[in-house]
Each structure stands twice: as C-alpha cells, then as structure tokens.
N, C-alpha and C positions, 0 to 999 in steps of 0.2 A: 337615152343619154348615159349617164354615169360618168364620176371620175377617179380617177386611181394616183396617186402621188406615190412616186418610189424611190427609197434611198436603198443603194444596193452597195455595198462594201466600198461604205463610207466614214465605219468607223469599228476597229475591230472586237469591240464588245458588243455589238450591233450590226451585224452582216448587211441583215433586212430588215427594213423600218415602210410600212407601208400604211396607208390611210386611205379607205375607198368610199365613195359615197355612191350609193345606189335610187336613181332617178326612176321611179315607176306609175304607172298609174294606182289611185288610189284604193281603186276598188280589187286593182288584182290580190286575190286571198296568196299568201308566203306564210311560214311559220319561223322563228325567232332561230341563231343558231342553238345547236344541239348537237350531241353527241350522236354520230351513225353511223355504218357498216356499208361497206361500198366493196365488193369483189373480194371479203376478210381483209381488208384496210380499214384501219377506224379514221375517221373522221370527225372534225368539228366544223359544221357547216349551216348555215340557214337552207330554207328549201322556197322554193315557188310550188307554189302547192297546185296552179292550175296544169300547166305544162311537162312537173317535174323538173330535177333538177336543181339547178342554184348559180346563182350568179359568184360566187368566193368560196372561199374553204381553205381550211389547212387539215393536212396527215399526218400518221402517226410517221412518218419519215421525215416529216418536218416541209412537207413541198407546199408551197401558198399555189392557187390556181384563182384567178380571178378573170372575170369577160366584162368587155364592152360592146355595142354595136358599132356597126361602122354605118356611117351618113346616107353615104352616096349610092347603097344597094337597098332597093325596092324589097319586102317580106312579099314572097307568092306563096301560094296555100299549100306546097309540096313541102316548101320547106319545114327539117326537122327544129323543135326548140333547141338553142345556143345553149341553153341551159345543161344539154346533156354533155357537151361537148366540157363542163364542169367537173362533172357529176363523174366522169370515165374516168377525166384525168387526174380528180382526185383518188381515185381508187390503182393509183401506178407508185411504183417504188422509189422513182427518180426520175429527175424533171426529162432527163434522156428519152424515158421509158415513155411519157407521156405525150411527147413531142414524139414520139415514133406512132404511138395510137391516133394520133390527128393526122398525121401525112398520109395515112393509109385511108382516109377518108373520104369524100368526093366534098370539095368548096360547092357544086352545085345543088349540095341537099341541104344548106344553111344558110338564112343569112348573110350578108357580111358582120363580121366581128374583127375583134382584136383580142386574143386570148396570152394573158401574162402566165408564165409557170416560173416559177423562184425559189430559189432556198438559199441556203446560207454562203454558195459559194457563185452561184451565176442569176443572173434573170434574164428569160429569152419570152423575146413576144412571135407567138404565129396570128399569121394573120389572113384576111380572107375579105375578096371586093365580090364575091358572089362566083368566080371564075377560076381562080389560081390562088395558091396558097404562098403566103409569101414572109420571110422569117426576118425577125432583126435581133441581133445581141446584146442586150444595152450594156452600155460600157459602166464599169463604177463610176456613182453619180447620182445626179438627182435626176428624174423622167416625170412626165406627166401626158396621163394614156384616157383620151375621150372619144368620143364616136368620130371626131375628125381628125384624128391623129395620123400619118403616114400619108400625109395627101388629100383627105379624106374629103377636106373642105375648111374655107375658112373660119377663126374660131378666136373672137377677142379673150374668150376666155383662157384657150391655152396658150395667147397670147402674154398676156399678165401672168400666169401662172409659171411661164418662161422667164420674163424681170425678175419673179418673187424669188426662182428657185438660185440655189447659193452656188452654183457650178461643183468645185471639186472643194468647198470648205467641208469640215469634217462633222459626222452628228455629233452633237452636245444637245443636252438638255433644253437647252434656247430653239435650237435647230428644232427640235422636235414639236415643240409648244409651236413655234410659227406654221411650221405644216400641215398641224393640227386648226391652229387656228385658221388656216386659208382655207379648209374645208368648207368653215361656216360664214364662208364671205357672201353675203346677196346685191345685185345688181338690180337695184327698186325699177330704174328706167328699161332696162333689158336683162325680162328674169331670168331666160331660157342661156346667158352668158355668164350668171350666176354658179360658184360651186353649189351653195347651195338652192336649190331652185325649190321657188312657191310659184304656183301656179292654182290655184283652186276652183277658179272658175273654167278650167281646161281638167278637174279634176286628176291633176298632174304632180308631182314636184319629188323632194328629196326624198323615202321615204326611211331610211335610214346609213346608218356610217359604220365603218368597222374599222379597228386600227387591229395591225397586225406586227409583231417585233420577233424578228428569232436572234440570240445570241447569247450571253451569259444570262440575260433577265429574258426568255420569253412572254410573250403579251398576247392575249386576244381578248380585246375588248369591242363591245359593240354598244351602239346611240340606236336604239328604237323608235327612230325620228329623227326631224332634222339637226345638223348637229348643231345651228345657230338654238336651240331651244332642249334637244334632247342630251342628258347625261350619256357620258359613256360607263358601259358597265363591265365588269372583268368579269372574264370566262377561266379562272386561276384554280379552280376544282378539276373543269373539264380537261382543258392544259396538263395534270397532273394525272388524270386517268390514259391521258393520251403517251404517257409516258415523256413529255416535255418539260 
C-alpha cells in the first residue's frame, strides 16, 4: 500500500511539501533514513534491507523520489524489487535525468508501481500496470498517490483524501498541520482504507511516515512508526551535510 500527499508550488517559500506513509509487513527487516552514496550522489534515504533499495529519498540536488505499488498488477517471481527503481533514481541530477533512467527500462521486469520524482520547480509521476509506462504531470496543487491511483482501482480512502485536500488554496501553516494530521487518520471499521493502517493480526500496517519540505526552510523529518502514535523526528544535521 502506501500513501503520499503532495503540495507542489503551492506556496512560494515552499515549492514541495510532502508527507508519505509507508504500509509494510512487520517482519520485513529496513533500516532508519541515513546518509548514503548512490553513483557519487549523496543521499538521505531509509533502505529495505531485504531486497535493497528504498521506498523515498531525497539528494544532494534537492530531487524527492518516492514509490507506491500499484493494485491491479500481480508480483511474479521475475520481477526486479521497485525499490531499486528508488535507489537509481535517487543517484540522477535532475528529475529529467531520472525520468530518462526509468523509460529506458522494461515495465515487464517490475511490478506495477507509481514512482513520484519532485523538486522545487515540477513534480511528475511515471508510472507502470506491469505492461507500458505511462507519465502524468501533476499540476501546482494538492495530489494524493496510493496503490489505486490512475485507475488503479477503487479507494474510499483516496476518496476522502480528495474532500480533505484544499484544491489551489495556498500552504500556510494550518495547511501543513492538516496534512500532517490526515496522515494519522484510522478507519477502526475498514483498516486497509485507513492512512494510517493497523493491521496486526495480518502482521501488516503503517510502519513508518516521512515529511519532506524544500524551499526557504528545508525539512526531513521521519515517525519510526505509525504517525497516529510515532513522533516525527528531524534529520536537520543530515540536511546540513547534504548541503541543504
């Protein structure tokens, strides 16, 4: 699952304002973000420590890269992890640059996903139903990016998260605290339409959130955990060595 909430040059001290929640199984081993080296690209990134890889990240160029899956396409055992499809595209100079390393790629060796690349002046999502690669530009604005996004399938969740979002009003402060707070919204009746999802007897649920800001004030903060329960914590050292 996963979900991604994006304000993209919605307010000009604030280009990108991003909040992602990352849905996993419990047991899969990840390590915490950290500072790392992708193709001499520095990076601030968490990793999946089974598959490699990583599901988010930001570079020293200032590029966010974050993945979802997408619903409707079936995992067969050829398939490479999504994760790397991260991992590359954080180590490219510009969102262009990274968007050119994924079209060169074959949609039949992954998954379906939805992979967001962002900075300060555009955000574009490629995307992939197991067959054909297929791109959208999201307009300045509010977006909200889940495994059923573009088709995918139906989804009360990105349903309500459509009401919630403010159309073209501008970030302010308020703005920000609300779409932080939707993160940590649960659906007791139906967990899996929940942002934030429990699930424990399917050993499933949120396992952690990352908030992401580029503009006069950059941010990366990360919740090691659900964010209905887990603190966010700033990464404002690493930010700093990243030359941000």
């Amino acid at each position: 699952m996963c979900t991604i909430l994006i304000a993209t040059r919605c307010a000009p001290d604030c280009p990108l304002f991003v909040v992602a929640n990352r849905d996993e199984s419990y047991v899969r081993p990840a390590s915490s973000p950290a500072l790392r080296e992708i193709g001499g690209m520095r990076v601030l990134a968490p990793r999946d420590e089974r598959s490699g890889g990583s599901w988010l990240g930001l570079n020293e160029a200032g590029i966010f890269v974050a993945i979802t899956n997408r619903f409707e396409v079936e995992r067969r055992p050829h398939h490479r992890s999504r994760g790397e499809l991260v991992w590359q595209s954080l180590g490219r100079a510009s969102v262009e640059e990274a968007l050119e390393g994924v079209r060169g790629l074959s949609p039949a060796d992954y998954g379906g996903f939805h992979l967001l690349l962002a900075d300060e002046t555009r955000a574009q999502v490629i995307w992939s139903d197991g067959e054909v690669f297929r791109e959208e530009v999201l307009a300045p604005g509010y977006h909200a990016l889940s495994e059923r996004s573009f088709g995918a399938g139906a989804s009360k969740r990105l349903e309500r998260l459509a009401r919630q979002l403010p159309g073209q009003r501008p970030l302010n402060d308020g703005m920000r605290r609300s779409l932080i707070e939707a993160m940590a919204w649960r659906d007791e009746e139906h967990p899996f339409e929940s942002t934030c999802v429990h699930m424990p007897e399917l050993d499933y649920g949120t396992r952690s959130s990352t908030l992401v800001a580029l503009g006069e004030r950059v941010r990366f903060e990360h919740a090691e955990g659900p964010p209905c329960e887990a603190d966010y914590v700033s990464y404002a050292a690493e930010l700093k060595a990243l030359g941000l």
